[in-house]
N, C-alpha and C positions, 0 to 999 in steps of 0.2 A: 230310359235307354233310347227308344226312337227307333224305326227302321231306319237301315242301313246300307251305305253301297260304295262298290269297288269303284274305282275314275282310272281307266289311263289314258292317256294323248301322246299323239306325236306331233310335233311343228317342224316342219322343214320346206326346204326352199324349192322352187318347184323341179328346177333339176338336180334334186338328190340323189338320182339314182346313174347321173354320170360326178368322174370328176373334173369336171369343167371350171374354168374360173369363175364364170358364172356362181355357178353352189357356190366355192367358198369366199366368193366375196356377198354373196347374200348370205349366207351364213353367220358373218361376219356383223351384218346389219341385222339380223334376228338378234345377236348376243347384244348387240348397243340400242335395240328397240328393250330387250327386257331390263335391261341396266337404266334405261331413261324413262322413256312413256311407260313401261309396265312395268314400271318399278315399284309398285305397291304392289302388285300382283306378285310379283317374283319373290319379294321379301316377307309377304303374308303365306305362302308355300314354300319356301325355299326349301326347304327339309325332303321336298314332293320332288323338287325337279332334277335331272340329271341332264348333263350336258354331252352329249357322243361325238365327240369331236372327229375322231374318223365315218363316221357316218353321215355328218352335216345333220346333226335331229338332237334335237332338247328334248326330253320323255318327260311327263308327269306320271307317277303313280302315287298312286292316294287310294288307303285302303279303309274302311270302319268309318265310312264319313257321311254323315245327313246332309245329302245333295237333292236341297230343295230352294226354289226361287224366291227370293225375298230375302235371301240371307245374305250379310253383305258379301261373303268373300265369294258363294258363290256366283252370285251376280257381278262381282268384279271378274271370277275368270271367264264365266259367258261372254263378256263385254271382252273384254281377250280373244277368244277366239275370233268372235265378227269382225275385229280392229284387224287383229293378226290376218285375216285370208282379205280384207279389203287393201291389205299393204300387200298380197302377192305371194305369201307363202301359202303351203298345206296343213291342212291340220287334220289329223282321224282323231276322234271322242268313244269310247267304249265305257260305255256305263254300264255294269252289273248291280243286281240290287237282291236283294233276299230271296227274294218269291224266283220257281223255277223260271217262270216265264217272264220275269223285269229285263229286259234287256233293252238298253238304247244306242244306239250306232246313228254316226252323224259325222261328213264328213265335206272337206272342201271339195268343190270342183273336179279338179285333176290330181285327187289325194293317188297315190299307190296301194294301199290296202295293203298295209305291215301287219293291223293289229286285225286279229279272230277273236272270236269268242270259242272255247271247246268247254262245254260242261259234262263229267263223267258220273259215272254212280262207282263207289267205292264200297266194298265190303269190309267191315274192321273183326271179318271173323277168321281172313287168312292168318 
């Protein structure tokens, strides 16, 4: 079985957060960067990504997945991210992993901080 961990990201362009023509014509060029250069990335997760077209942001969620270096895909999405934020976008990485304290957070530059971490304790004897 392997230890195991949660992935989400967000990629978006750095003025996401107006709607300026700017965003959506980078935006635009996010969608034709993953369609060409990251086209083996995007078609090796496809299942993982979502497209938010009114929000200018491509989300990755990837859940039950052995996220360790050496493996090809994940070494191809690392290589994604460093590509993707040296082309000018953002990107936030939240990696959850088994253990309470596995947490990894890693993010561009000028990211906005969409994504948290909140871990709760749950009782299943209500």
């Amino acid at each position: 079985m392997g230890y195991r961990s949660d992935v989400r990201v967000h990629i978006y362009p750095t003025e996401v957060h107006s709607a300026s023509v700017n965003a959506a014509d980078d935006y635009a060029r996010l969608k034709l960067l993953m369609n060409t250069t990251f086209k083996e990335v995007y078609e090796t997760w496809e299942g993982d990504f979502t497209w938010h077209d009114k929000r200018f942001m491509l989300d990755f969620l990837c859940t039950d997945v052995k996220w360790y270096q050496g493996y090809k895909e994940i070494d191809m999405f690392e290589s994604l991210l460093t590509e993707i934020a040296e082309c000018g976008f953002q990107y936030e990485f939240v990696r959850v992993g088994e253990e309470s304290n596995d947490i990894e957070r890693r993010s561009s530059a000028d990211s906005s901080y969409y994504l948290e971490v909140s871990r709760q304790i749950i009782s299943h004897l209500e």
